[in-house]
N, CA, C and O of each residue as an XYZ file, in Angstrom:
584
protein
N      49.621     26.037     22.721
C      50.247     24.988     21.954
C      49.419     24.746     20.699
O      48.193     24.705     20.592
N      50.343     24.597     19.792
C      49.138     24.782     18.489
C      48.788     23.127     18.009
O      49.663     22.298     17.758
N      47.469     22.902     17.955
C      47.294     21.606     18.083
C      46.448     20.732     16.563
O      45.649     19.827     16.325
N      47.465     21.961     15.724
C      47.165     21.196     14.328
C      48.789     20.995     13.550
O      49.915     20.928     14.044
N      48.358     20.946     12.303
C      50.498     20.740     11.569
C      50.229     21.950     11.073
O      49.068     22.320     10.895
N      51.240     22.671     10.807
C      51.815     23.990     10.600
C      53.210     23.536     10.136
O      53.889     22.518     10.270
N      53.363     24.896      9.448
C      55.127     25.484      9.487
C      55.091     27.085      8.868
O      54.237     27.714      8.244
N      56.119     27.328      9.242
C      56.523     29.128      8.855
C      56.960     29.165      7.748
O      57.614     28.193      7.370
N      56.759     30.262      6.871
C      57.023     30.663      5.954
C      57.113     32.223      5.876
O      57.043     32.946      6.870
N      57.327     32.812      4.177
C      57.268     34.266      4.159
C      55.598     34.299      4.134
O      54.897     33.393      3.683
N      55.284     35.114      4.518
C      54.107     36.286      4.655
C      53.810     36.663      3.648
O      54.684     36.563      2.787
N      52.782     37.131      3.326
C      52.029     38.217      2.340
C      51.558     39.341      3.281
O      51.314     40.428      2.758
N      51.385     39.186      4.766
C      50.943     39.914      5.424
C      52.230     41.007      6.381
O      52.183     42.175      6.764
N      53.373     39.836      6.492
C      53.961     40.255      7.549
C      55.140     39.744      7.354
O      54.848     38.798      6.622
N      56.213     39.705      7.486
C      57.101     39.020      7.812
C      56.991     37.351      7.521
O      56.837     36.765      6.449
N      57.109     36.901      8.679
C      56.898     35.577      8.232
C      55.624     35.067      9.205
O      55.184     35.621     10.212
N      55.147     33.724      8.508
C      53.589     33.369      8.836
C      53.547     32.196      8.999
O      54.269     31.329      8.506
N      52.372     32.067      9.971
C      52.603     30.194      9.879
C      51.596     29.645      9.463
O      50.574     30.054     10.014
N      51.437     28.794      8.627
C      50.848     28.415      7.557
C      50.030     26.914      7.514
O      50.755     25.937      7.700
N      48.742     26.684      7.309
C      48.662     25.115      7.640
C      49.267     24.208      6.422
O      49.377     24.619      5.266
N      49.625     22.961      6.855
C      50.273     21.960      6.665
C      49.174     21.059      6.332
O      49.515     19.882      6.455
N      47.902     21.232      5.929
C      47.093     20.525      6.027
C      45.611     20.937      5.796
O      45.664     22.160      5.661
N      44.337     20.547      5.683
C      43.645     21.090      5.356
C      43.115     21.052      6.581
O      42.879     19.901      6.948
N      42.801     22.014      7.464
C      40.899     22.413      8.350
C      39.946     22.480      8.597
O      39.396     23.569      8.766
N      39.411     21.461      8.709
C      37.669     22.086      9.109
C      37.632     22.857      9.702
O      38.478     23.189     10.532
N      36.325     23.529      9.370
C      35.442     24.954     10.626
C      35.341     24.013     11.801
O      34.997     22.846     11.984
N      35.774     24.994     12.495
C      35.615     24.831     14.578
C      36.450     23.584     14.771
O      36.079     22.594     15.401
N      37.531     23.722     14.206
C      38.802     22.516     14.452
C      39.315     23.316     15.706
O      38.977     24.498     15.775
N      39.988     22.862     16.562
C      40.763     23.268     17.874
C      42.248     24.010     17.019
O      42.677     23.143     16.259
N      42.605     24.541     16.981
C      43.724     25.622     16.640
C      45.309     25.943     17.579
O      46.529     25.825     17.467
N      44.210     26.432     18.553
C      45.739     26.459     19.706
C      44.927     26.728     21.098
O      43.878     27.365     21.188
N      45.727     26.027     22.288
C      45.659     26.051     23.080
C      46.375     26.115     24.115
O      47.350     25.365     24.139
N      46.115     27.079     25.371
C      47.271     26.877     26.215
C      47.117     25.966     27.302
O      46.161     25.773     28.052
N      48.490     25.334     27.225
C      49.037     24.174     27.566
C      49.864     24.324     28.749
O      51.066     24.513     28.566
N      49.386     24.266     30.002
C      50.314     24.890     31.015
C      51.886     23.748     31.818
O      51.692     22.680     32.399
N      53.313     24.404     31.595
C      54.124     23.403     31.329
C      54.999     23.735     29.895
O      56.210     23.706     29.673
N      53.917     24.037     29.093
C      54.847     23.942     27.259
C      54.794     25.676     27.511
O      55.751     26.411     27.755
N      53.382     26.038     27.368
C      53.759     27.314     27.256
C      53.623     28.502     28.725
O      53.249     28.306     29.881
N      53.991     29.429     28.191
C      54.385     30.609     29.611
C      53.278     31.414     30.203
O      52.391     31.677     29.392
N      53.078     31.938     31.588
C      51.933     32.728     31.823
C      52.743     33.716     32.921
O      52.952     33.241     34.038
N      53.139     34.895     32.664
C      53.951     35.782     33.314
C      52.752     37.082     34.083
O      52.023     37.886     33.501
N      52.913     36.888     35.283
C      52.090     38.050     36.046
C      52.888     39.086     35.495
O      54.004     38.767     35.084
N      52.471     40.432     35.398
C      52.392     41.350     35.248
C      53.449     41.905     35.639
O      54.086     42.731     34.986
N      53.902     41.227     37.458
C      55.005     41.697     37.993
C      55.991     40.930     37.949
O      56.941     41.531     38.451
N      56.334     39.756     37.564
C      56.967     38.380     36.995
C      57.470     38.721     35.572
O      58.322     37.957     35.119
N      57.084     39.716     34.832
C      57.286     39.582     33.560
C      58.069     41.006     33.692
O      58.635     41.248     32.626
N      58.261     41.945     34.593
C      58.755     42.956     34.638
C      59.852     43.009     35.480
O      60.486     44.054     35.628
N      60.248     41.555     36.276
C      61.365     41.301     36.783
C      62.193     40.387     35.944
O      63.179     39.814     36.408
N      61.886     40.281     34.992
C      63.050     39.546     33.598
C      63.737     40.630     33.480
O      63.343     41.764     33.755
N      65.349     40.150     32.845
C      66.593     40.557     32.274
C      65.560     41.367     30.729
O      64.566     40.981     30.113
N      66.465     42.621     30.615
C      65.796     43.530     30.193
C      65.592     42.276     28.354
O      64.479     41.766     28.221
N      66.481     42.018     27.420
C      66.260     40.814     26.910
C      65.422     40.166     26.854
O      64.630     40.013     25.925
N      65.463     39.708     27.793
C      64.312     37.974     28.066
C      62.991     39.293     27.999
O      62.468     39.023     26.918
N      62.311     40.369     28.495
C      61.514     41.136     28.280
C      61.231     41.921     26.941
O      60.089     42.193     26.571
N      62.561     42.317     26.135
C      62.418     42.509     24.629
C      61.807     41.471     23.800
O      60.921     41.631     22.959
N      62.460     40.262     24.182
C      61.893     39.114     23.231
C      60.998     38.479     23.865
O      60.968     37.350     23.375
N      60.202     38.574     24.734
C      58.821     37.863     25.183
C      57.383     38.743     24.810
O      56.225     38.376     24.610
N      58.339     40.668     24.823
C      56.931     40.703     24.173
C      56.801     40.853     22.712
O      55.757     41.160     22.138
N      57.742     40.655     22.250
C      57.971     40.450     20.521
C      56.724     39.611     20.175
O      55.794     39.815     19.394
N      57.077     38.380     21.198
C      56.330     36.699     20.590
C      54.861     37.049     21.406
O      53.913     37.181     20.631
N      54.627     37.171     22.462
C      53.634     37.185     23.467
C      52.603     37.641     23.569
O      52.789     38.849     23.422
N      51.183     37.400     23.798
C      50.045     38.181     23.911
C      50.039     38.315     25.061
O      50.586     37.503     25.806
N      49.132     39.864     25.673
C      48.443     40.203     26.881
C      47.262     39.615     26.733
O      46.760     39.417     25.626
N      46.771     39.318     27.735
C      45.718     38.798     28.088
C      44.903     40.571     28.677
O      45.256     41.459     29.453
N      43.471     40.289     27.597
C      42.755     41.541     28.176
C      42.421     41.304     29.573
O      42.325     42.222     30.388
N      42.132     39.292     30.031
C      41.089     39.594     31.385
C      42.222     40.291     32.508
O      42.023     41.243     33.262
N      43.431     39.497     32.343
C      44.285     39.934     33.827
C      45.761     40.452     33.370
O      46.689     40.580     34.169
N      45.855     40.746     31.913
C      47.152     41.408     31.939
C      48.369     40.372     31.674
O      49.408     40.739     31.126
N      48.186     39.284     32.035
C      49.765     38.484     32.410
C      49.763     38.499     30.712
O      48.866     38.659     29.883
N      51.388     38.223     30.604
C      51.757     38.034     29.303
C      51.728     36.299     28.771
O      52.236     35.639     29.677
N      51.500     35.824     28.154
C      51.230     34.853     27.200
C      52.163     34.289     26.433
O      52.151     34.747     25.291
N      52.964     33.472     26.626
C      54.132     33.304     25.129
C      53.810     31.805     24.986
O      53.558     31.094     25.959
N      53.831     31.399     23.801
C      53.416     30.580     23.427
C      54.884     29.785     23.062
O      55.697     30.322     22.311
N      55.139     28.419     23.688
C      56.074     27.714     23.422
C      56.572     27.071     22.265
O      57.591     26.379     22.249
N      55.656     27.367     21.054
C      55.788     26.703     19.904
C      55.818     27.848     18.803
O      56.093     28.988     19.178
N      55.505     27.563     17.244
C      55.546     28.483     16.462
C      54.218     29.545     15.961
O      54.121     30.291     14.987
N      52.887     29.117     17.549
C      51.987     29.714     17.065
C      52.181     31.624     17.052
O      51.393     32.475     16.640
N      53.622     31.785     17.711
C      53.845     33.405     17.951
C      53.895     33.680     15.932
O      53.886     34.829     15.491
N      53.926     32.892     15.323
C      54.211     33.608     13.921
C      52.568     33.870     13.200
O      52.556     34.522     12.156
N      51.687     33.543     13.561
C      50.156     34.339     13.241
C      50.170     35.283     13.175
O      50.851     35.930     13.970
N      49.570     35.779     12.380
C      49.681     37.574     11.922
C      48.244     37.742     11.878
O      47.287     36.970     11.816
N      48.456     39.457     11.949
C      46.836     39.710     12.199
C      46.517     40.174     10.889
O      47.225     40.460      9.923
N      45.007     40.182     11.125
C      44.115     40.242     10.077
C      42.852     41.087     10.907
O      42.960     41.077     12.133
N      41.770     41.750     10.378
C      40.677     42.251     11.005
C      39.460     41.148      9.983
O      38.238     41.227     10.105
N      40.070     40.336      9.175
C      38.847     39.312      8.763
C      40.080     37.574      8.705
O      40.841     37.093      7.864
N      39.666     37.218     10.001
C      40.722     36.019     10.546
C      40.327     34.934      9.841
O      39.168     34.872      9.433
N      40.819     34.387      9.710
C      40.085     32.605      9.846
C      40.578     31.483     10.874
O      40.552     30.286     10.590
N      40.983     31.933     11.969
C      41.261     31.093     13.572
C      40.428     32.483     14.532
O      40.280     33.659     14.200
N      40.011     31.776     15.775
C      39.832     32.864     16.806
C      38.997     32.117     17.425
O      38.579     31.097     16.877
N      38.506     32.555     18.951
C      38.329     32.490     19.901
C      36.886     32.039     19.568
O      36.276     32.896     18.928
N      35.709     30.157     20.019
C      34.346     30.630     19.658
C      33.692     31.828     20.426
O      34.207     32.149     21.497
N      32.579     32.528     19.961
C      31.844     33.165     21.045
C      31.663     32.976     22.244
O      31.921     33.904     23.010
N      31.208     31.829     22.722
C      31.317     31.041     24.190
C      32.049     30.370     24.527
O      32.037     29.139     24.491
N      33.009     31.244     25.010
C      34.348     30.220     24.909
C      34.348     30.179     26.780
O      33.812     31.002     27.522
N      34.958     29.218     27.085
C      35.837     29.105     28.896
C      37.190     28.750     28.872
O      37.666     28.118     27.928
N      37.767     29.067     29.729
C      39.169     29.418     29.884
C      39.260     27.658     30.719
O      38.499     27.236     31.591
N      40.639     26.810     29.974
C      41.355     28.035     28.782
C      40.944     28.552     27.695
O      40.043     27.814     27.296
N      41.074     29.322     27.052
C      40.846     29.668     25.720
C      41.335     28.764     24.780
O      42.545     28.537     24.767
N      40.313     28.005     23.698
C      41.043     27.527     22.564
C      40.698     28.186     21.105
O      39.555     28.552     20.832
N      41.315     28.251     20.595
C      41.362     29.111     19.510
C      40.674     27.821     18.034
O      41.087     26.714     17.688
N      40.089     28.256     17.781
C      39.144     27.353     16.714
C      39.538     27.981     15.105
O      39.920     29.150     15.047
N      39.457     27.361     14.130
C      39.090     27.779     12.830
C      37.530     28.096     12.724
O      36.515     27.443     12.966
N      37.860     29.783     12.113
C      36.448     30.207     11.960
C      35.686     30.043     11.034
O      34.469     30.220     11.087
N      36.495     29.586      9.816
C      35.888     28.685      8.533
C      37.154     28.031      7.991
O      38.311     28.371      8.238
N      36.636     26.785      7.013
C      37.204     25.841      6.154
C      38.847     26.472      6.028
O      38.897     27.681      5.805
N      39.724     25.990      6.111
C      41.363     26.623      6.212
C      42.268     25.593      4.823
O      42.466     24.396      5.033
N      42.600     26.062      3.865
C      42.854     25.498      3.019
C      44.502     24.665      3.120
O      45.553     25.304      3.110
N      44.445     23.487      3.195
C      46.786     23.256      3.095
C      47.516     24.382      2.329
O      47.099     24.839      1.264
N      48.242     24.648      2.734
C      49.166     26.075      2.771
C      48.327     27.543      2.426
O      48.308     28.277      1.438
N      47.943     27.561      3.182
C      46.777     28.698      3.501
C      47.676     29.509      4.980
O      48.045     28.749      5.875
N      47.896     30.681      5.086
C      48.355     31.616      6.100
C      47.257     31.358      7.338
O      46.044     31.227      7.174
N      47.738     31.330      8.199
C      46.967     31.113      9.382
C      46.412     32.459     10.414
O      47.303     33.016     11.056
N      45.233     32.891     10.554
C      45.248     34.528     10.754
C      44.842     34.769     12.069
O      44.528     33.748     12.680
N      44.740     36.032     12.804
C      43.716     36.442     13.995
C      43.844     37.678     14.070
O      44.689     38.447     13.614
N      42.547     37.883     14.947
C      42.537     39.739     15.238
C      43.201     40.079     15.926
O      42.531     40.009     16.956
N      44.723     40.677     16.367
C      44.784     40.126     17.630
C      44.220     41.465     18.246
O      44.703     41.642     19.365
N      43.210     42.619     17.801
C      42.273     43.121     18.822
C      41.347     42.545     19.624
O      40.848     43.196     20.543
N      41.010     41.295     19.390
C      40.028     40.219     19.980
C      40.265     39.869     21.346
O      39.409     39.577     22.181
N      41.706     39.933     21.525
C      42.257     39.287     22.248
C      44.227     39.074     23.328
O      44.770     38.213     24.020
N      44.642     40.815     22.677
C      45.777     41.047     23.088
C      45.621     42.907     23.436
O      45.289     43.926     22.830
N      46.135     42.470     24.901
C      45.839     44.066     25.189
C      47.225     45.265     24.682
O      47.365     46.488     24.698
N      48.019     44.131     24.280
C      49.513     45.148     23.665
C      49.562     45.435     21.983
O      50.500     45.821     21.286
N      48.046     45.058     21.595
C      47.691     45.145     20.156
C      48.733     46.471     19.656
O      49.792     46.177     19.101
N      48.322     48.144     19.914
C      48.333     49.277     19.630
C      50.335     49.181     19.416
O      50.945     49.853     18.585
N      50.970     48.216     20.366
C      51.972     48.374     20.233
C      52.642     47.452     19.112
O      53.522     47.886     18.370
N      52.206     46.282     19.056
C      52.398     45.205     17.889
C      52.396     45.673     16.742
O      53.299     45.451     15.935
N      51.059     46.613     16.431
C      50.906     47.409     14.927
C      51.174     48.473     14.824
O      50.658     49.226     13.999
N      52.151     48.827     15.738
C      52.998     50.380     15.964
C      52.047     51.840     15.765
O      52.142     52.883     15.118
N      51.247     51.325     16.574
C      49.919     52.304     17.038
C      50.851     53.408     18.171
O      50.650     54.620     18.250
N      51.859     52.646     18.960
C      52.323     53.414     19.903
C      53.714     53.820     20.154
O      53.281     53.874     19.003
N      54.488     54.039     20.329
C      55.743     54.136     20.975
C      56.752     53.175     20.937
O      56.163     52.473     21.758
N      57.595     52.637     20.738
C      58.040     51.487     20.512
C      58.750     51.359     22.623
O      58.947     50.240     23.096
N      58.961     52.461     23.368
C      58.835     52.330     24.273
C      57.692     52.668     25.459
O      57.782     53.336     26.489
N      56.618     51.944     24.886
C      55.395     52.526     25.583
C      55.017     51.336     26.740
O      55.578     50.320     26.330
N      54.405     51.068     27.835
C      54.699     50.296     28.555
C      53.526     48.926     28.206
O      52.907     49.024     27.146
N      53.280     47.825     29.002
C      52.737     47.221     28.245
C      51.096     47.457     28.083
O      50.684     48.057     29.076
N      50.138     47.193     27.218
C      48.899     47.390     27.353
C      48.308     49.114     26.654
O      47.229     49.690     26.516
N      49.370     49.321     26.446
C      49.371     51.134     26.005
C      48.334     51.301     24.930
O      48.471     50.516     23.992
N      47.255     52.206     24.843
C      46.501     52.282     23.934
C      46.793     53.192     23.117
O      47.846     53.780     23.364
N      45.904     53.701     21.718
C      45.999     54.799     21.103
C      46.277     55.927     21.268
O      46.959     56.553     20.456
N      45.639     56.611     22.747
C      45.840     57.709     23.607
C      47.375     57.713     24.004
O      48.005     58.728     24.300
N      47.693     56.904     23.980
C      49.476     56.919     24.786
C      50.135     58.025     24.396
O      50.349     58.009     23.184
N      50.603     59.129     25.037
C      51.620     59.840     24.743
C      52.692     59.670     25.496
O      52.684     58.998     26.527
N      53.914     60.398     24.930
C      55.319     59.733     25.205
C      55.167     61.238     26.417
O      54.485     62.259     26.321
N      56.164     60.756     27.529
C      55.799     61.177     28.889
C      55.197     61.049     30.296
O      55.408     61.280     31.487
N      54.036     60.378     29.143
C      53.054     59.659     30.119
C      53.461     58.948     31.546
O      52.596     58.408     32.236
């Protein structure tokens, strides 16, 4: 749940982006999951959805590297786009849940960013590293057959 003001807009990066509404301090709380608002799908829970409800969850959704379940976030934090130099992400010592912090000063209408190598194991497929039918978690190595 993203626990600052935002709204979406066009991208410079991507499509469309969500953008702060406001100005940020460094190590402001960012987003958090909120169990209730947003979703936490086992592995085998997320592979018994209507083929649909599975197209569009992992559109929006992160894997979780520790256990795999998929992640969808109930609000508009699915419109963050990645970056390999962010300004939101995870502190170093973080405990679960995970909250996602500003990693420096975030300017009002400033694009809101993350790695999502940091922190999504379906990265390779998001940035069309893989297959567009590759299963979830698929790395670089993925060949079609597999």
């Amino acid at each position: 749940m993203m626990l600052v003001k935002t709204y979406v807009a066009q991208s410079r990066i991507h499509g469309m982006g969500l953008f702060a509404a406001e100005a940020i301090a460094l190590d402001t709380p960012i987003w958090r999951f909120e169990p209730g608002f947003d979703h936490d799908f086992s592995p085998q829970v997320f592979a018994e959805l209507p083929r649909l409800a599975r197209e569009h969850t992992r559109w929006f959704c992160f894997v979780s590297k520790q256990n795999g379940h998929v992640i969808l976030s109930g609000d508009h934090a699915c419109f963050i786009n990645h970056t390999l130099n962010p300004n939101t992400g995870a502190p170093r010592e973080t405990l679960s849940p995970v909250t996602t912090v500003a990693l420096r000063s975030i300017a009002q209408g400033e694009e809101l960013t993350c790695n999502y190598f940091d922190y999504d194991a379906d990265t390779p497929w998001k940035l069309g590293l893989v297959p567009r039918d590759a299963p979830l978690g698929a790395t670089k190595d993925y060949s079609i057959g597999q």
